[in-house]
C-alpha positions as CSV (number, residue, x, y, z in Angstrom):
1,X,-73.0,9.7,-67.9
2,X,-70.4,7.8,-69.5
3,X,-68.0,5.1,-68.0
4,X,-64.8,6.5,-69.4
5,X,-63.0,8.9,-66.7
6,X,-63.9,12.6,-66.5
7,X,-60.2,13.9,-67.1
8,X,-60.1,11.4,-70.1
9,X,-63.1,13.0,-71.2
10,X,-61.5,16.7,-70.6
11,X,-58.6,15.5,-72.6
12,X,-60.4,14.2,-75.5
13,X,-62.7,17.4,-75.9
14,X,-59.4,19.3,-75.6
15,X,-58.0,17.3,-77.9
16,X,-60.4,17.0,-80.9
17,X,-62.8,19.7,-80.1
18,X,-60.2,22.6,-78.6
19,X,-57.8,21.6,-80.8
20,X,-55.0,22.4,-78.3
21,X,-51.1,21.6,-79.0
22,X,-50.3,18.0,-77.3
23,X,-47.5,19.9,-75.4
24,X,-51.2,22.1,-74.1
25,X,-52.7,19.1,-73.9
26,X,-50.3,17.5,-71.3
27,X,-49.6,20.7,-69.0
28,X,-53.3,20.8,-68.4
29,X,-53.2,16.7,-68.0
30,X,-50.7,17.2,-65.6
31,X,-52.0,20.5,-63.7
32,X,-54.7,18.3,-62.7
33,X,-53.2,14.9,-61.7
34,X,-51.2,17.0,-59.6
35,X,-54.3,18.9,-57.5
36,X,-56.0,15.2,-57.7
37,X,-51.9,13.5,-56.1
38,X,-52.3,16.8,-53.4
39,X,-55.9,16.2,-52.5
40,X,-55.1,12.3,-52.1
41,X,-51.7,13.0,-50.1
42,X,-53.1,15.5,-48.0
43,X,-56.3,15.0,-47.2
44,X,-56.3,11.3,-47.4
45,X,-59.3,10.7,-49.9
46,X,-59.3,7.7,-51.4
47,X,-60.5,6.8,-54.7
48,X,-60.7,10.4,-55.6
49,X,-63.2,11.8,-58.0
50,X,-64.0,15.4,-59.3
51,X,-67.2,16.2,-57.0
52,X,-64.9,15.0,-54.0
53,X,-62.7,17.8,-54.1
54,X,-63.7,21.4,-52.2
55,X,-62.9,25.0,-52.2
56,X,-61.0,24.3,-49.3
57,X,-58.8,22.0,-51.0
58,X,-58.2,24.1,-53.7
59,X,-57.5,27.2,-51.3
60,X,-54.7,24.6,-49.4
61,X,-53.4,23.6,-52.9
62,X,-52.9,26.7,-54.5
63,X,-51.2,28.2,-50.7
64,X,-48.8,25.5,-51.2
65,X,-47.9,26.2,-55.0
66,X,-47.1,30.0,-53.3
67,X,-44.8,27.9,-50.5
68,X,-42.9,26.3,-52.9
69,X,-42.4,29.8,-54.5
70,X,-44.0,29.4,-58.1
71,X,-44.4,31.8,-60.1
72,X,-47.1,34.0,-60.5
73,X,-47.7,33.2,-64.1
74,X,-47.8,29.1,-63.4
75,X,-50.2,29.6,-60.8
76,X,-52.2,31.3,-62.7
77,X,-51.8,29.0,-65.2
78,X,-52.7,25.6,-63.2
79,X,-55.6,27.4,-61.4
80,X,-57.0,28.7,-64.9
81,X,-56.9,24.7,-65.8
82,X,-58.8,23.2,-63.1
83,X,-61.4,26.3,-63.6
84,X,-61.5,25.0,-67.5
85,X,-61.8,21.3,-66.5
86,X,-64.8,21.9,-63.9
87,X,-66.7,24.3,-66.5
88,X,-66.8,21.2,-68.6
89,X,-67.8,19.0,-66.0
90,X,-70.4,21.2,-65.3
91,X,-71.5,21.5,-68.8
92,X,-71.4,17.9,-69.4
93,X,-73.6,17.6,-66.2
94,X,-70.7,15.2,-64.2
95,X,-70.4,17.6,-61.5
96,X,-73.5,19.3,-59.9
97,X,-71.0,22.3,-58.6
98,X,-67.8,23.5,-59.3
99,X,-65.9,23.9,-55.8
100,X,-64.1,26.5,-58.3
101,X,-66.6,29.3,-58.4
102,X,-65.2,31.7,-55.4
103,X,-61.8,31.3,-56.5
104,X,-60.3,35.3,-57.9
105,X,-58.2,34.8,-60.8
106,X,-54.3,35.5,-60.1
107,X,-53.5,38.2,-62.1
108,X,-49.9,39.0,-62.6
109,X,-49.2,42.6,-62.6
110,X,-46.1,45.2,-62.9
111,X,-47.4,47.4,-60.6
112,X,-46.0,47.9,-57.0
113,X,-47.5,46.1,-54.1
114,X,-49.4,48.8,-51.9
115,X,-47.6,49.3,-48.4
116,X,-49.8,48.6,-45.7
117,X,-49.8,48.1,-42.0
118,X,-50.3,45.3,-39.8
119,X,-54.1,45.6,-38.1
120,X,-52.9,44.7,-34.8
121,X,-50.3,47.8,-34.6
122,X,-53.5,50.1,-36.0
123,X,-55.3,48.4,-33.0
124,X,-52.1,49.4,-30.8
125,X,-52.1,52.5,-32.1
126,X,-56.3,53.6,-31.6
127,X,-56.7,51.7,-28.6
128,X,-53.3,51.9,-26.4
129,X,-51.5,54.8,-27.5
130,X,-52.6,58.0,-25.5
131,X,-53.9,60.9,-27.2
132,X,-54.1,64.2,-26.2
133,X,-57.3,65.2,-24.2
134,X,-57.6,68.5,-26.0
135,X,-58.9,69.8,-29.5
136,X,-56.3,68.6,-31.7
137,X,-55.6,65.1,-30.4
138,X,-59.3,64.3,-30.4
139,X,-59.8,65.2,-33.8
140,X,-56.3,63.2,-35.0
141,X,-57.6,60.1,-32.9
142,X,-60.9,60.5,-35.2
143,X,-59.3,61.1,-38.4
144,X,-57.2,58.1,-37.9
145,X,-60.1,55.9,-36.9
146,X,-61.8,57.0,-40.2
147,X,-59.3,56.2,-42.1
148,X,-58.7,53.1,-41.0
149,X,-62.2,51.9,-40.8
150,X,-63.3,53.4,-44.5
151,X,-60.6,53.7,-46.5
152,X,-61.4,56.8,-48.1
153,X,-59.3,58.9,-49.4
154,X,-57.5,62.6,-48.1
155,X,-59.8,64.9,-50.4
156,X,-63.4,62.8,-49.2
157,X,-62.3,62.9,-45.3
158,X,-61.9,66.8,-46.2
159,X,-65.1,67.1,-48.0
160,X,-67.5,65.6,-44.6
161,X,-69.3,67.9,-43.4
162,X,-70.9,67.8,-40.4
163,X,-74.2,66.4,-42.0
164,X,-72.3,63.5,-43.1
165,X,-73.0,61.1,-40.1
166,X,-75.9,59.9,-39.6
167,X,-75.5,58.6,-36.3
168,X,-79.0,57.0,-37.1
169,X,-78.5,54.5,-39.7
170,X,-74.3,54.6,-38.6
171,X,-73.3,55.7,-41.8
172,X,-71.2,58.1,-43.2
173,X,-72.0,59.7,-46.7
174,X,-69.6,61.5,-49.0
175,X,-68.5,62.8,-52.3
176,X,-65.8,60.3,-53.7
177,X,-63.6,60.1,-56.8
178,X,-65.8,60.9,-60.5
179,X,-67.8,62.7,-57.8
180,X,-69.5,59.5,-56.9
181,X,-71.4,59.3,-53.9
182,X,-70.4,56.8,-51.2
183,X,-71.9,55.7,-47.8
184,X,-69.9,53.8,-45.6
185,X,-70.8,52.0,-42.5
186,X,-69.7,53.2,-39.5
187,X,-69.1,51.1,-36.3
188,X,-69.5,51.6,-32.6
189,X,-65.7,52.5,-32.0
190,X,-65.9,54.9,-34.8
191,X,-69.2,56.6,-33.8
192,X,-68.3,57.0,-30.0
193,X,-65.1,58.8,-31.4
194,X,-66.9,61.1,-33.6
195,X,-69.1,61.8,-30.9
196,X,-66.1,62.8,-28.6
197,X,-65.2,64.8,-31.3
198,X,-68.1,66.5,-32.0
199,X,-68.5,67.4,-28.5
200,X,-64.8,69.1,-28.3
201,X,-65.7,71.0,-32.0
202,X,-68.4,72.6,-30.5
203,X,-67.3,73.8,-27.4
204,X,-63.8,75.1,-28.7
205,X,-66.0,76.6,-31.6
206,X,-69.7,77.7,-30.9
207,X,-70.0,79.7,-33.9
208,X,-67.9,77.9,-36.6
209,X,-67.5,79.7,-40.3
210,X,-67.1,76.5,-41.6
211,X,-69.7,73.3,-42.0
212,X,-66.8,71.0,-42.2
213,X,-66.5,68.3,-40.4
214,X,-62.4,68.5,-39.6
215,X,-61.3,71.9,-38.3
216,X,-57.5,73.1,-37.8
217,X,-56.8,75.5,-34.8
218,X,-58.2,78.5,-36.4
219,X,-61.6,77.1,-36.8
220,X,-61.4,76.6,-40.6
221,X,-60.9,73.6,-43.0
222,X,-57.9,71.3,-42.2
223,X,-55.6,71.5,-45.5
224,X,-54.6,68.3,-46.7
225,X,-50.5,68.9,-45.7
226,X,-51.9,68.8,-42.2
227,X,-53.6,65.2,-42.7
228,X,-50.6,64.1,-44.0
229,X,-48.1,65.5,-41.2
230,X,-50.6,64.2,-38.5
231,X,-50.8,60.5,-40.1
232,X,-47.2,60.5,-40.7
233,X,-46.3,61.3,-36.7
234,X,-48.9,59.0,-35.2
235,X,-47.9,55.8,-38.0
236,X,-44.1,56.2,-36.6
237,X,-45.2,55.3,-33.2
238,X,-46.6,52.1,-34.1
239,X,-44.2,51.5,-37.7
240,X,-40.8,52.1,-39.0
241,X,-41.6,51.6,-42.7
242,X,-41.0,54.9,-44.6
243,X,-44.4,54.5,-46.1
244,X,-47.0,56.5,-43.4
245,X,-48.5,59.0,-45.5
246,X,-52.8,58.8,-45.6
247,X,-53.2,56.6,-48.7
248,X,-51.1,53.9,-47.1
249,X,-54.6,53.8,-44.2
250,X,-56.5,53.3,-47.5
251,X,-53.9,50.0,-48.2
252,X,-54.4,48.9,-44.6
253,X,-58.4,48.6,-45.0
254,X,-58.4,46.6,-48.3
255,X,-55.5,44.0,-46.5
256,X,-58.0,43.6,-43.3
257,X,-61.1,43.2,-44.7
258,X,-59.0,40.7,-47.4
259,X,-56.9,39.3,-44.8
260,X,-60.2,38.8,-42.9
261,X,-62.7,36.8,-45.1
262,X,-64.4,39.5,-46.9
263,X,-64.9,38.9,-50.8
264,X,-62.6,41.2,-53.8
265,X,-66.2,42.2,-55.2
266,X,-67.3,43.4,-51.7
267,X,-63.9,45.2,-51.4
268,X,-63.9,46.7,-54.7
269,X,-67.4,48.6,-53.7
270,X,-66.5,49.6,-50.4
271,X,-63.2,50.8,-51.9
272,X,-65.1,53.1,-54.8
273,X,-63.3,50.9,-57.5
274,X,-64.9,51.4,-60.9
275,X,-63.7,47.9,-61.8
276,X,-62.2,44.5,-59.8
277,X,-58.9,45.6,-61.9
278,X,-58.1,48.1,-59.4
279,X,-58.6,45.8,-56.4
280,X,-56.7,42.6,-57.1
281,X,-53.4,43.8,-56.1
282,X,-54.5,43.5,-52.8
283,X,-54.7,39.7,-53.0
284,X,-51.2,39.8,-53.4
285,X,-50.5,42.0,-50.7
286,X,-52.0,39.6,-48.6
287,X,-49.6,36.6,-49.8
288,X,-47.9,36.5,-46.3
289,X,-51.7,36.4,-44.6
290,X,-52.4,33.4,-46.8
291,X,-49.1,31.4,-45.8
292,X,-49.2,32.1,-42.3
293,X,-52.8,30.6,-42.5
294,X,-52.1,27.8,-44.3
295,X,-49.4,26.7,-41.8
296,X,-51.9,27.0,-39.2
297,X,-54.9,25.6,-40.7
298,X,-53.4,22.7,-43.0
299,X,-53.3,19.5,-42.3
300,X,-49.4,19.4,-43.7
301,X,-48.7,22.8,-42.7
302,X,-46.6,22.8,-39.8
């Protein structure tokens, strides 16, 4: 390995292999001295070097570029220059790994930020608000845990039938958008509902017309205006944003299992997302999430 500095050896292969501008040159120089100056301040390394520095570090750094209310485009912009300079360390075999790796790339988008709902007042809502004991608060109760525990959409919670849960494996199987089939896992909350449920269906209808899993009054399929007034009166008890309607349920997912450690790939699949595209609007959604952590976690954060 040579003895000349890794970032002086990034610079130089920008420089004369890249051919970058100088003023290029310099905003990557300096997106890096700065994530090296954080590291040292913060963390308190000493005699910092490239395999010294973590995906936690770089997580803390790039929360504090949000804090200090950067834009979206020059976040993107340093974080897409520290992934450049550890790609070359890795290819110049300096670094064994590249605490980089796990990081999604920021995108910047036009589109609107999807509305959701705070998990605790969906836990409020399923586990302290009373429901009625008869037909239709048993089935709203288990519409709404659905929901919230799937994310699927109006027209798939229509199309279950009652051969969609296997109570077995704890899944639930459906037709989803492109007419993709889905199975989602179902947990114990979820399946002791739909057991209630189930239980209520067939003794207020023996002899249904219909296979379908949700039922209104009548005994026939629940039309998707009734989804939408139920989830609209049991989200104002627990919200006053004017967004209640189903698809907001869908939001509310994505953020918790986001806002809760799971991985964009792993929430684009359980989401029916033909691409990550469609998914990464949820990171920003969860910008509040990642401040709140990083002033509880961070060593400079309170």
């Amino acid at each position: 390995m040579s003895c000349t500095p890794p970032l002086q050896l990034f610079i130089e292969y920008l420089e004369n292999q890249k051919k970058y501008s100088p003023h290029t040159v310099i905003a990557y120089k300096n997106d890096i001295e700065q994530l090296y100056a954080y590291v040292v301040l913060t963390y308190e390394i000493q005699d910092i070097t490239p395999d010294k520095i973590t995906l936690q570090h770089l997580k803390s750094w790039i929360a504090e570029l949000v804090l200090q209310k950067l834009k979206i485009v020059s976040i993107k912009r340093k974080v897409s220059a520290v992934k450049s300079y550890y790609k070359f360390l890795k290819r110049e075999s300096i670094v064994k790994v590249t605490p980089t790796q796990n990081i999604p790339s920021i995108q910047k988008t036009g589109r609107k930020l999807p509305k959701y709902i705070d998990q605790e007042k969906i836990a409020f809502l399923l586990d302290e608000v009373t429901f009625t004991d008869d037909f239709t608060g048993i089935r709203d109760k288990t519409i709404l845990e659905l929901f919230f525990a799937t994310g699927m959409r109006v027209s798939e919670l229509l199309s279950l039938t009652i051969n969609s849960i296997d109570t077995q494996s704890e899944t639930v199987r459906f037709i989803a958008k492109g007419k993709k089939e889905r199975i989602m896992p179902l947990g114990q909350k979820q399946l002791k509902q739909l057991e209630v449920y189930m239980n209520v269906r067939n003794e207020t209808f023996p002899n249904p017309a219909q296979e379908h899993l949700f039922l209104n009054k009548k005994g026939n399929l629940l039309n998707p205006k009734s989804v939408y007034l139920l989830t609209v009166k049991y989200l104002g008890y627990v919200t006053t944003t004017s967004a209640k309607n189903p698809h907001v349920l869908r939001h509310t997912f994505a953020t918790t299992l986001l806002n809760n450690g799971a991985d964009i790939k792993s929430i684009s699949k359980l989401l029916g997302h033909s691409s990550l595209s469609a998914t990464q609007i949820y990171t920003h959604a969860s910008i509040e999430k990642i401040k709140e952590a990083y002033k509880q976690a961070h060593p400079r954060g309170g």
